[in-house]
C-alpha positions in Angstrom: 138.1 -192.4 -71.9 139.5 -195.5 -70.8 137.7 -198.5 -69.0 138.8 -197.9 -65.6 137.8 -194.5 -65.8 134.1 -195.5 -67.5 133.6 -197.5 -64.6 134.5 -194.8 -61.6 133.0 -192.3 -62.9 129.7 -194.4 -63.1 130.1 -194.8 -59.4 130.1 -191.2 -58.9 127.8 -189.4 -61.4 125.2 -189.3 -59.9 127.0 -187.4 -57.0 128.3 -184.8 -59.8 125.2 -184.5 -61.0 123.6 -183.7 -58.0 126.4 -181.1 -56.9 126.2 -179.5 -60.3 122.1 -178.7 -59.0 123.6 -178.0 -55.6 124.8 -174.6 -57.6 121.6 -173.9 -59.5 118.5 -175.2 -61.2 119.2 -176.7 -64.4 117.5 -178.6 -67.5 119.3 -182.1 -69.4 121.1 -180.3 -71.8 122.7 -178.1 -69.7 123.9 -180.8 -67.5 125.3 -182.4 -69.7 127.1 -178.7 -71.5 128.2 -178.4 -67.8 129.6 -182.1 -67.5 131.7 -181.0 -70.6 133.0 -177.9 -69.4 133.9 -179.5 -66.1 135.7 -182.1 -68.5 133.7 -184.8 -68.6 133.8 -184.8 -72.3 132.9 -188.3 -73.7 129.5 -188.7 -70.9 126.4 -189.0 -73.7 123.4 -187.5 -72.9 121.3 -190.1 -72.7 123.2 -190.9 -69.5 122.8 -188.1 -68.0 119.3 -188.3 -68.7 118.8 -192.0 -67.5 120.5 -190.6 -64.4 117.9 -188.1 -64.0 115.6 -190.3 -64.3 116.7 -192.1 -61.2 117.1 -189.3 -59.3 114.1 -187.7 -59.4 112.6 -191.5 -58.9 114.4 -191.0 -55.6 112.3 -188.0 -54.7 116.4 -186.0 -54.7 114.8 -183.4 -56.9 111.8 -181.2 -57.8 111.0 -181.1 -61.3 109.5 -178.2 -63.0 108.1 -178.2 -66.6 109.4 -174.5 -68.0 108.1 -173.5 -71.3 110.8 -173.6 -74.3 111.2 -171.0 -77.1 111.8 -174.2 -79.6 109.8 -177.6 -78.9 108.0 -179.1 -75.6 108.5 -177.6 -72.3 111.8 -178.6 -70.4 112.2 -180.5 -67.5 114.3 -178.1 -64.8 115.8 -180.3 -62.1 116.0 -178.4 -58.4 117.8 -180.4 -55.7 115.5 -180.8 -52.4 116.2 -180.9 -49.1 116.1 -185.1 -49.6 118.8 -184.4 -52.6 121.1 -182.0 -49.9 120.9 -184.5 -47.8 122.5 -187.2 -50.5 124.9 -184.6 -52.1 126.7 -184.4 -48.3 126.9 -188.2 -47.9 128.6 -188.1 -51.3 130.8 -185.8 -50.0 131.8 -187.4 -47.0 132.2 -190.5 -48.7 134.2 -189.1 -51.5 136.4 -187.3 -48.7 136.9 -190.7 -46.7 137.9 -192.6 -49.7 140.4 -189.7 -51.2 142.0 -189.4 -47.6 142.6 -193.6 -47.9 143.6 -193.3 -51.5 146.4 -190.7 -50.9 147.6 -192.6 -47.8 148.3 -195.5 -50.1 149.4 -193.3 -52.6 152.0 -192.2 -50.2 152.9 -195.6 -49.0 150.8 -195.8 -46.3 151.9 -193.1 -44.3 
């Protein structure tokens, strides 16, 4: 992944993330296996857990401790009501800034 890439997509995790738990509940891992499968090959996991981190610091999710077949209990991250309310605001934001980037795309039609 290249640097101008690394650095947009840190802008927007976080809204990924949280849109990824806007479809269902979901532990670390199986972020990050869904990050992958969306593309987002190269993200490490200790980013995506640092991210959670964050966003359940901001009260954007419910964490539940499940029990595991293999180890310590996981960690399943549910977006709240707060966490909705963020995901939109992504949204809208992401919407107003690809409307603006295609215009200039397009030569500022």
């Amino acid at each position: 992944m290249g640097k101008q890439m690394t650095e947009m997509l840190k802008g927007t995790l976080e809204g990924i993330v949280l849109a990824i738990l806007a479809l269902r509940p979901a532990y670390g891992y199986e972020i990050t296996a869904r990050l992958r499968d969306q593309g987002f090959a190269d993200i490490a996991e200790g980013t995506v857990y640092a991210l959670l981190v964050r966003i359940e610091q901001k009260g954007l999710v419910d964490v539940a401790r499940v029990p595991s077949e293999k180890g310590p209990p996981r960690k399943v991250y549910t977006l709240n009501a707060r966490g909705r309310e963020d995901l939109e605001e992504f949204w809208r934001t992401w919407s107003f800034l690809a409307d603006r980037l295609a215009q200039l795309h397009e030569g500022g039609r």
